[in-house]
C-alpha positions as CSV (number, residue, x, y, z in Angstrom):
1,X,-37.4,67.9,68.2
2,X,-40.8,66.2,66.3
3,X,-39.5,63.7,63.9
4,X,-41.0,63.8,60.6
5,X,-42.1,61.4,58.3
6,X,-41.4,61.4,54.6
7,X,-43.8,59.8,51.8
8,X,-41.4,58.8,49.2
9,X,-43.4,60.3,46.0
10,X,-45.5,59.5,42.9
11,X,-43.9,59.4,39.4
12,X,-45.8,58.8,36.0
13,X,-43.5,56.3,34.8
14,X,-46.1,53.3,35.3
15,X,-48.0,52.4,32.2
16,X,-51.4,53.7,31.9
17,X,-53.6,51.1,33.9
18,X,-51.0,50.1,36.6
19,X,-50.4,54.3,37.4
20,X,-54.7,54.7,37.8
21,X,-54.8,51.9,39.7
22,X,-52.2,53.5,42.2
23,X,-53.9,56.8,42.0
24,X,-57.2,55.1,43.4
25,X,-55.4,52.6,45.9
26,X,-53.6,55.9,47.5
27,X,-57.2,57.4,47.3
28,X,-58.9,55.0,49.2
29,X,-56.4,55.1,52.1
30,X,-56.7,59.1,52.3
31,X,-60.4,59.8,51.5
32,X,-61.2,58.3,54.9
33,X,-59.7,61.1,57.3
34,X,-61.1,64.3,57.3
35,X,-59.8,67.4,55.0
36,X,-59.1,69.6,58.2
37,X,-56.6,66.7,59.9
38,X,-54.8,67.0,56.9
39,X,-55.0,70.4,56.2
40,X,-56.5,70.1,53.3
41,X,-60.0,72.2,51.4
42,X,-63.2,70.2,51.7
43,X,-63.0,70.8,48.0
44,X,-59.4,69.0,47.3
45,X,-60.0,65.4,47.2
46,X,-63.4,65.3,45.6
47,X,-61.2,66.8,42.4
48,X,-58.4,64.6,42.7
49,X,-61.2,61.7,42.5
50,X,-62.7,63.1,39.8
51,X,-59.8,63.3,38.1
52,X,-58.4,59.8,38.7
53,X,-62.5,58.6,37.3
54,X,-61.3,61.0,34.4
55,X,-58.1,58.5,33.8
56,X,-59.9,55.5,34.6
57,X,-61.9,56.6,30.9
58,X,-59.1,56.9,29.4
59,X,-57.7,53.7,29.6
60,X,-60.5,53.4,26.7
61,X,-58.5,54.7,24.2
62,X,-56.4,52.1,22.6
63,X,-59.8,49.8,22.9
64,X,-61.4,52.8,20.8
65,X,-58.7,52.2,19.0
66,X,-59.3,48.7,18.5
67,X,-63.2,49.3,17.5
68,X,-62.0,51.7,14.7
69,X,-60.0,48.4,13.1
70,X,-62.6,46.4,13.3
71,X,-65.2,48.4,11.8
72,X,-62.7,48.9,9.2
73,X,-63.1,45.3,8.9
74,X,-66.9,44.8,9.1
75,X,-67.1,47.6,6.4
76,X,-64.9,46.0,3.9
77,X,-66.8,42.7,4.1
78,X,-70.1,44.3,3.6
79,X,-68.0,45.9,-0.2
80,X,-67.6,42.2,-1.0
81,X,-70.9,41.2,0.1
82,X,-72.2,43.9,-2.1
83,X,-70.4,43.3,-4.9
84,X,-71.4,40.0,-4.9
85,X,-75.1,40.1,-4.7
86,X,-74.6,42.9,-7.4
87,X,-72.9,40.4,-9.8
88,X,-75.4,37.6,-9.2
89,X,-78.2,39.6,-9.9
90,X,-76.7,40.9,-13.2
91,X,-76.0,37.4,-14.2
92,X,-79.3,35.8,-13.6
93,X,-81.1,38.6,-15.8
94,X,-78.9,37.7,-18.8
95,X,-80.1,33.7,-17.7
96,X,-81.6,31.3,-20.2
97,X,-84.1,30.5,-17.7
98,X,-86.9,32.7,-18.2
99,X,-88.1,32.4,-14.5
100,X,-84.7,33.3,-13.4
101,X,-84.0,36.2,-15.9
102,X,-87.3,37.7,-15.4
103,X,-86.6,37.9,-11.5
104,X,-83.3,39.2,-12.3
105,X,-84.6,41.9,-14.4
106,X,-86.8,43.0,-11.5
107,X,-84.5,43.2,-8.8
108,X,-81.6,45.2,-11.1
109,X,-84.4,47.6,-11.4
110,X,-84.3,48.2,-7.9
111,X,-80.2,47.5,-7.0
112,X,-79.4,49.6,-10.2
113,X,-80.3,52.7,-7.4
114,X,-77.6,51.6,-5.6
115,X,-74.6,51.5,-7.9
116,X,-71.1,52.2,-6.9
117,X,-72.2,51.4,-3.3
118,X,-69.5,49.6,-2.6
119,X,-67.0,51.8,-3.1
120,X,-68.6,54.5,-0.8
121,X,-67.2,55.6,2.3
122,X,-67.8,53.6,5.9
123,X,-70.6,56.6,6.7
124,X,-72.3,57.1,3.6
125,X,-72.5,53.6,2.7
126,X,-74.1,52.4,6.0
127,X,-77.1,55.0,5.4
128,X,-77.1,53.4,1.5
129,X,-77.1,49.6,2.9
130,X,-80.0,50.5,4.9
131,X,-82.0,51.7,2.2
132,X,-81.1,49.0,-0.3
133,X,-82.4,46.3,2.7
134,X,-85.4,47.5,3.1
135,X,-86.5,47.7,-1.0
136,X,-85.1,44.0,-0.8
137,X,-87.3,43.0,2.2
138,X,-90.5,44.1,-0.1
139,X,-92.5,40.9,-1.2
140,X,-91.9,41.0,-4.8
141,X,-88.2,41.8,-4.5
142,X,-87.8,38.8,-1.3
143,X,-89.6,36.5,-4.1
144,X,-87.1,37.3,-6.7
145,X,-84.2,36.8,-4.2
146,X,-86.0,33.4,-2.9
147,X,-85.9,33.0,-7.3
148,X,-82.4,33.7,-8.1
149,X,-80.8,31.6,-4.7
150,X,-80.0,35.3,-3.4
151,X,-81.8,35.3,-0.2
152,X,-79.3,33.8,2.0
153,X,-76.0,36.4,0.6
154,X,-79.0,39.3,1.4
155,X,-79.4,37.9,5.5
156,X,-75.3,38.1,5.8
157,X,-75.4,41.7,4.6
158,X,-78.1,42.6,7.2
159,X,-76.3,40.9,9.8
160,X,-73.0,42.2,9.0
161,X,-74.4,46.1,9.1
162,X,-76.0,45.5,12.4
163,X,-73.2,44.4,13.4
164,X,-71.4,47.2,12.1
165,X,-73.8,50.1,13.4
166,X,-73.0,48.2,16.4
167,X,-69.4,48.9,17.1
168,X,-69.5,52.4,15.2
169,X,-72.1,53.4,18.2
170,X,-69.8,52.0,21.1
171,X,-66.7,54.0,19.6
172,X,-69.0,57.1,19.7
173,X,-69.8,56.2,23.3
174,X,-66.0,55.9,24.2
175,X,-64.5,58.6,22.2
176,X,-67.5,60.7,24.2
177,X,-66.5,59.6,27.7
178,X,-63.2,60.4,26.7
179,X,-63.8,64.2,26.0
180,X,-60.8,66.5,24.9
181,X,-58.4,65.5,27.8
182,X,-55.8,62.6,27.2
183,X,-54.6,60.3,29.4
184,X,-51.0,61.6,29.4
185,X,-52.7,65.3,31.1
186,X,-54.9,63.4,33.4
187,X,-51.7,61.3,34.7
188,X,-49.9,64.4,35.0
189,X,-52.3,66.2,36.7
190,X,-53.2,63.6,39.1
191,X,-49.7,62.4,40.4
192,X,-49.3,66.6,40.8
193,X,-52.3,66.6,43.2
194,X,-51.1,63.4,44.7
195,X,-47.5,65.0,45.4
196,X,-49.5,68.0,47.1
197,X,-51.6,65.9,49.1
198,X,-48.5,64.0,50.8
199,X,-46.9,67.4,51.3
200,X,-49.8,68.6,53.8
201,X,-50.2,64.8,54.8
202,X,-46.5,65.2,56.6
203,X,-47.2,68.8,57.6
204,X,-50.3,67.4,59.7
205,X,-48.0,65.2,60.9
206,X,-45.4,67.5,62.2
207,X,-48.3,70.0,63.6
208,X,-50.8,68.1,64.9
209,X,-51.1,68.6,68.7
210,X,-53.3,65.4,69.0
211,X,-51.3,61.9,69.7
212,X,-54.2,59.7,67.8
213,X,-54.1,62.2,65.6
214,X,-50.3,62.1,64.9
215,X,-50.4,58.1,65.0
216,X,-53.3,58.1,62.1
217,X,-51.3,59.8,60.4
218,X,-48.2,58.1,60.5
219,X,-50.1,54.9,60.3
220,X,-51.2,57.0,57.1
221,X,-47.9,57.5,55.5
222,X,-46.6,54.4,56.3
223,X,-49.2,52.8,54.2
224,X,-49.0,55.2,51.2
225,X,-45.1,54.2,51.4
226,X,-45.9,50.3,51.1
227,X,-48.5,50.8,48.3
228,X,-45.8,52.7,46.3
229,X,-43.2,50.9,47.2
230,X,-45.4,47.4,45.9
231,X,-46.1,49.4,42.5
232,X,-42.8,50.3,42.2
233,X,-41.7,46.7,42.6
234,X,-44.3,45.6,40.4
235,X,-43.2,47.9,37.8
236,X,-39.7,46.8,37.6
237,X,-40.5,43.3,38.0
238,X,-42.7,43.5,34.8
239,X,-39.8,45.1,33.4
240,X,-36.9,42.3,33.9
241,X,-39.6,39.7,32.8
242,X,-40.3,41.8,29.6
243,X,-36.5,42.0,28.9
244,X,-35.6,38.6,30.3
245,X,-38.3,37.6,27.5
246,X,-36.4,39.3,24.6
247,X,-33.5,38.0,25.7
248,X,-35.0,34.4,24.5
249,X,-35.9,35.4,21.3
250,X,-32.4,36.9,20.5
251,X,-31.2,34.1,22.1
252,X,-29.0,32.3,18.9
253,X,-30.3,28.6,18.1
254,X,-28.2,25.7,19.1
255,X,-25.6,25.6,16.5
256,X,-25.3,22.6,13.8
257,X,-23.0,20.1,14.4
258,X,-20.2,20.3,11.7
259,X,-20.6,18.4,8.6
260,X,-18.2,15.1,8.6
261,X,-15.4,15.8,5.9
262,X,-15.9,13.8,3.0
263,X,-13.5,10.6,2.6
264,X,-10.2,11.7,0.0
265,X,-10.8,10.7,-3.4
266,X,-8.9,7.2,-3.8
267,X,-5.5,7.7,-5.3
268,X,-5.5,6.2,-8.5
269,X,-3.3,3.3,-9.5
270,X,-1.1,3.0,-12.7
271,X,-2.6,-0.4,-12.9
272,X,-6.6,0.8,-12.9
273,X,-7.6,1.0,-16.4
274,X,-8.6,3.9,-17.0
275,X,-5.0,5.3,-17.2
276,X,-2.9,5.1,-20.3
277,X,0.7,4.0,-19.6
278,X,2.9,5.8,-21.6
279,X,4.8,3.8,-24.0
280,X,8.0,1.9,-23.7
281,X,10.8,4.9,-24.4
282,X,11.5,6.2,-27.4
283,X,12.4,4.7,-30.6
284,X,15.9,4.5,-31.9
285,X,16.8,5.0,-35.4
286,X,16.8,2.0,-38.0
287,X,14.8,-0.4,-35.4
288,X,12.0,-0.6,-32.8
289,X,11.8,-0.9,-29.3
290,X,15.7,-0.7,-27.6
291,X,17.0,-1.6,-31.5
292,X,19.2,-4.4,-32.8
293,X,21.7,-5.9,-30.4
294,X,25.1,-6.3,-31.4
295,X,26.4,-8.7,-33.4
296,X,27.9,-12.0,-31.7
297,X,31.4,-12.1,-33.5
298,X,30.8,-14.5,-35.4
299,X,31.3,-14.2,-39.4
300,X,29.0,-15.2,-42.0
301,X,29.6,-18.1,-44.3
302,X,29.8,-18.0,-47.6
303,X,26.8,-18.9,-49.4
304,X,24.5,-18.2,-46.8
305,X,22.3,-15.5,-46.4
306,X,23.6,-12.3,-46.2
307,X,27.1,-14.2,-46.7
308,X,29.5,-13.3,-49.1
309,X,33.5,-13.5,-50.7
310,X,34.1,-10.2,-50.8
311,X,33.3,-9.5,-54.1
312,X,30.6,-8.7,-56.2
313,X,27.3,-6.7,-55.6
314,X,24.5,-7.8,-53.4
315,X,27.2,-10.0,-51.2
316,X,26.5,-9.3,-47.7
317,X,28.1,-9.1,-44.8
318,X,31.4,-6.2,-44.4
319,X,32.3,-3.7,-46.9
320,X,34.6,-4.9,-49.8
321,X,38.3,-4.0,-49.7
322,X,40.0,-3.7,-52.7
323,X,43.6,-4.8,-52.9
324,X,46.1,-2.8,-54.8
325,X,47.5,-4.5,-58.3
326,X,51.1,-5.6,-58.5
């Protein structure tokens, strides 16, 4: 029994650049052998090239993309530039200076034409801008601008809608080479004709009654399988680096250190001075402080202070006692 070779397959997972530039690698390795070694229409690969040129054009679109942001851009700078020159011609005819307001008068004759052009839309204005640049390149008006200090603000809005025209014609010229058909259809159509194209590759292999012929064509399949096999690894190697990348940026930051605890507050002492002591318990009836000590025992004599016989008021000393009469 013939052994057969396989040729592993095409997918459209790749992104849009890295899946034409397969499409034409595996092109160039089968547009060499002739259609009838394997088995296919004289007609077949001349369409599959033309298709893969088709998806080489659209690789254009996000740059199309691109050029519509930037006219974007160019078209709101002109507004300002516009509204600018507009304000500085209004202010030098209402000017003290005579020479000044008469060349201001002059040109608002011929700006006043153009009002509200900054507000216009990207295509109407362009055709607008045109039409004011050329009244303002006229000798009287260029004099008047030269006048005013104007001339200078006038050159930037010439260059800035050249430049403009500029891109607007090379997004025409892409969105034109691009046509109707999207990239997505072109990849899809193109790895289908690929997919056919290795099915009658290994059916010429298995058929074939010529032994160069059968080696060509192994030798053929064996380097379609390393050119997909190096996309494939390409593919997934761009992957990991893509995620290995985002895993960085999740990545937490080194955390703080921990704030030192701050020293206890200082116990305060009874003897700091800016604590009342209470006072000395409380007072006792009929004297201060821990009140009168006792007396000593001793009796008071009489005729001293507080001293008395025992008889009449204001004596001092114990109560009177009061013998009975016989």
């Amino acid at each position: 029994m013939r052994k057969s070779k396989i040729i592993v397959g095409i997918t459209s997972q790749y992104p849009l650049g890295m899946h034409v530039d397969l499409q034409q690698q595996i092109y160039d390795l089968v547009h060499p052998f002739g259609a009838e070694k394997i088995l296919l229409d004289a007609t077949d690969i001349p369409k599959w090239k033309s298709d893969i040129d088709l998806e080489k054009e659209s690789v254009r679109e996000p740059t199309a993309s691109k050029v519509t942001k930037y006219l974007s851009e160019k078209n709101k700078k002109r507004s300002e530039i516009i509204s600018l020159l507009f304000q500085e011609i209004r202010l030098a005819s209402k000017s003290p200076i005579e020479a000044r307001s008469t060349a201001g008068h002059r040109l608002r004759i011929a700006t006043d034409a153009y009002k509200g052009l900054q507000n216009e839309n990207m295509n109407d204005a362009t055709g607008h801008i045109s039409g004011l640049l050329i009244d303002l390149e006229k000798t009287d008006a260029a004099a008047d601008l030269a006048t005013i200090g104007m001339a200078p603000l006038v050159q930037m809005l010439r260059t800035i809608n050249s430049e403009f025209i500029t891109l607007r014609d090379e997004r025409l010229k892409s969105e034109a080479s691009i046509g109707v058909t999207k990239g997505s259809v072109l990849r899809t159509r193109n790895d289908e004709t690929a997919n056919e194209v290795f099915r009658h590759i290994e059916a010429a292999y298995l058929s074939t009654t010529s032994d160069d012929d059968r080696k060509a064509i192994g030798e053929l399949i064996d380097r379609i399988n390393k050119a997909l096999q190096y996309t494939k690894t390409s593919y997934r190697r761009s992957l990991a680096q893509k995620k290995a990348s985002a895993d960085r940026k999740k990545k937490p930051k080194d955390p703080k250190a921990p704030k030192q605890p701050k020293e206890p507050k200082k116990k305060r002492k009874e003897s700091d001075p800016d604590i009342r002591l209470p006072e000395n318990g409380p007072k006792k009836p009929g004297g201060e402080g821990e009140g009168k000590k006792p007396d000593d025992g001793k009796k008071p004599t009489p005729g001293s202070p507080g001293g008395g016989t025992g008889g009449g008021a204001g004596s001092g000393g114990g109560p009177e006692i009061h013998l009975p009469e016989e």
